[in-house]
N, C-alpha and C positions, 0 to 999 in steps of 0.2 A: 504493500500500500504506500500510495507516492506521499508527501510528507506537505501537510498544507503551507502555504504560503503565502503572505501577507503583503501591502504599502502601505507605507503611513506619511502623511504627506500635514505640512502646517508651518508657517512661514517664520516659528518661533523654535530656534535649531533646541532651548529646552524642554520645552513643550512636545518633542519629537521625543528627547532622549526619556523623559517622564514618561512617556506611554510606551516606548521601548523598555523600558527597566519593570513595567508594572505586566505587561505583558510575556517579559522572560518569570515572570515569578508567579505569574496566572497561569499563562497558556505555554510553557515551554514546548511544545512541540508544534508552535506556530513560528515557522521561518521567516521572519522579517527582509526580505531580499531588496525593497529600496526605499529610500525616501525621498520627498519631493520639497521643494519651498515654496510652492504655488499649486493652483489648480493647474495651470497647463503644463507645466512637468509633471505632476501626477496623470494627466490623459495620456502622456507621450510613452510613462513608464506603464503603467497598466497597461496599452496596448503591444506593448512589445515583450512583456515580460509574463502575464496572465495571471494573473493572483488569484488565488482564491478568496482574497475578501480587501476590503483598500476601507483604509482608518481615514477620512478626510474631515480637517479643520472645514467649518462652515465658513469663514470669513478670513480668506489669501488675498493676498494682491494679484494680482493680471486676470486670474479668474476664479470665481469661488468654489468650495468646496461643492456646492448645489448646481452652477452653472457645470463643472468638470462630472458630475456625476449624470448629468441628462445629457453631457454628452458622451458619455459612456452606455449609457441607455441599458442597463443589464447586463454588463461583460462581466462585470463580478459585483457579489452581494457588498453592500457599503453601510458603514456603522460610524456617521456623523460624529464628531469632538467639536462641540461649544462649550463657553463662559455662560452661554444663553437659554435659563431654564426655560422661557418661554417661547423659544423656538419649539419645544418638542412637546407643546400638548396635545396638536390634534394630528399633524400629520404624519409623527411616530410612531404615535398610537394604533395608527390601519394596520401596522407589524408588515409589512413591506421592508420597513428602513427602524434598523438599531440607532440608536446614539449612547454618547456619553458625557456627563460633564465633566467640565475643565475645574480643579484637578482630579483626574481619573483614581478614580478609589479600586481598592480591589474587588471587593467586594459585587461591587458593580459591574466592575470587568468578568469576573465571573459568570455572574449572569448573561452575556453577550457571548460567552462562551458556552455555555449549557445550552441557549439559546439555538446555536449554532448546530452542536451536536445532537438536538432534538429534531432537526427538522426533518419531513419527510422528505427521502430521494423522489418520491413518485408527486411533492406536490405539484401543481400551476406554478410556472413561474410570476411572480408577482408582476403588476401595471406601475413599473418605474417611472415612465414619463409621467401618468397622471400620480401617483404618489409625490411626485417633485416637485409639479405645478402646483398641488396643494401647500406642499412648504415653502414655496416661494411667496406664495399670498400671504402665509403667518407671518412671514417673513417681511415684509410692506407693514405689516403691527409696527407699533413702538417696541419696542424689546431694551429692559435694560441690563444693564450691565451685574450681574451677580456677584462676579469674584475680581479683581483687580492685582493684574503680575506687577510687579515691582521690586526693584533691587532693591538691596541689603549688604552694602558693601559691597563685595564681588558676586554676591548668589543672589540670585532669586527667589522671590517669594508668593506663594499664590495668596492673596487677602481676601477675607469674605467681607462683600460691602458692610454687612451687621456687625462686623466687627470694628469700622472706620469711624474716628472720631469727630474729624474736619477733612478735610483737602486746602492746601495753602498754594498761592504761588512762590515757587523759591527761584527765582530769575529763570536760566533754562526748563529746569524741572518742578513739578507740583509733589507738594511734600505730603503723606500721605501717613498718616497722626493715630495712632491707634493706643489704645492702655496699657498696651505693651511695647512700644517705643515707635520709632517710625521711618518709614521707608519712602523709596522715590519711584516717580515712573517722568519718562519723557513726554507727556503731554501736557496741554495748555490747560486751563478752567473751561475755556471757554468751547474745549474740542469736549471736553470731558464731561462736561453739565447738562448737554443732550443726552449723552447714554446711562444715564442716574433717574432712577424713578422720583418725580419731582416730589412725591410723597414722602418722601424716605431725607431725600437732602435739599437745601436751602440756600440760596448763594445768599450770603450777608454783609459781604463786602465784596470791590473788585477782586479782587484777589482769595475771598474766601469763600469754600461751601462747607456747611455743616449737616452731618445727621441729626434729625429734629428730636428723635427717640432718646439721645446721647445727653439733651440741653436739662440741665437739674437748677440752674436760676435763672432770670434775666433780670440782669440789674442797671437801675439807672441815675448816674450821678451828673455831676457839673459838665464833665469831660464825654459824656453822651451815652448810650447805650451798649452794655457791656454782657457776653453769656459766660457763666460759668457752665465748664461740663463734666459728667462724671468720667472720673479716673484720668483726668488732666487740670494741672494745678493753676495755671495760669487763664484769665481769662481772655476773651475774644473781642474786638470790636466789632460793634454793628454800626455799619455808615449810615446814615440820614436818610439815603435812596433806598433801603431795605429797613429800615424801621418800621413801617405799615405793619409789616409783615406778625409786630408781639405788637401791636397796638391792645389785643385784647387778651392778651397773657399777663 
């Protein structure tokens, strides 16, 4: 019996190595034979290479993880990696198309693997294209950001937004404030403030957003309107142009 074989394709070379390390310790008998940094090297390697199944990030650069799998159109079974639980409520769900959240747990991976080995040889191949048109439309949703990578000195780290205290700007990078210390990523506030559930965080300054859950006073003296939060010692300013906003707090 020939030895299955895998692609794992995501424009994030740790995010590659993360689902390769979690997969030697889930599925060791799944041969990993290549990787890609985009959606269109993953079409070029899956068709020349033949995989038994291709791990693709939803969101590459040149083309996406959803655009590279319609057009593969059912050459091999594919099991989605997002940041984004709610890409996967309705069109996962038909069981057409796996995924996995970012970061890939084992546990999880396991099931994608039982999954795998449960299925009948004799079933229907499943309807990829309309399966994919479907997650393209969730996809057109607002979808926010659940986990947030960020460095930590030399390594990375995956963050659970419920875990973030503020996001700051710190010149190049936004500083990224948690009760357990805090880390950086290369984006702007203002790239980053779309993909945050506006329920959840709160821009209160140019330079600041806050999770609202996080906020344990709001105080207001001479010098203007200030947040304390829990499990950070110092407080926050609120500017003038977001002050509306605890009008009634």
């Amino acid at each position: 019996m020939s030895k299955l074989t895998a692609l794992i394709a995501d424009d994030e070379r740790l995010m590659r190595e993360q689902l390769r390390a979690a997969l030697e310790r889930v599925w060791p008998e799944l041969d990993i034979v290549a990787e890609a940094r985009d959606g269109g090297q993953a079409v070029e390697l899956a068709r020349e290479l033949r995989p038994d199944l291709a791990f693709l990030d939803i969101t590459m650069p040149v083309q996406s993880g959803i655009a590279a799998a319609m057009e593969l159109d059912g050459l091999c079974p594919v099991v989605f990696v997002t940041a984004y639980d709610q890409y996967a409520i309705q069109a996962f769900e038909e069981g057409a198309i796996d995924y996995l959240l970012k970061p890939v747990e084992d546990d999880r991976l396991a099931r994608t693997r039982q999954r795998w080995q449960q299925r009948a040889p004799e079933a229907a191949a499943p309807d990829w294209q309309s399966a994919l048109k479907q997650l393209s439309r969730q996809l057109e949703k607002p979808a926010h950001l659940r986990w947030i990578r960020a460095s930590v000195g030399s390594s990375m780290r995956m963050i659970a937004t419920e875990e973030v205290l503020f996001f700051q700007s710190d010149e190049k990078y936004t500083r990224v404030q948690t009760a357990g210390g805090e880390a950086l990523i290369r984006m702007p506030i203002k790239e980053l403030l779309p993909q945050l559930d506006p329920d959840e965080f709160w821009q209160v300054h140019r330079s600041t957003l806050v999770r609202v859950a996080a906020i344990e006073q709001v105080r207001r003296d001479d010098r203007g309107m200030q947040l304390l939060l829990r499990g950070y010692p110092q407080p926050l300013e609120v500017s003038r142009s977001y002050a509306h906003l605890f009008q009634r707090m």
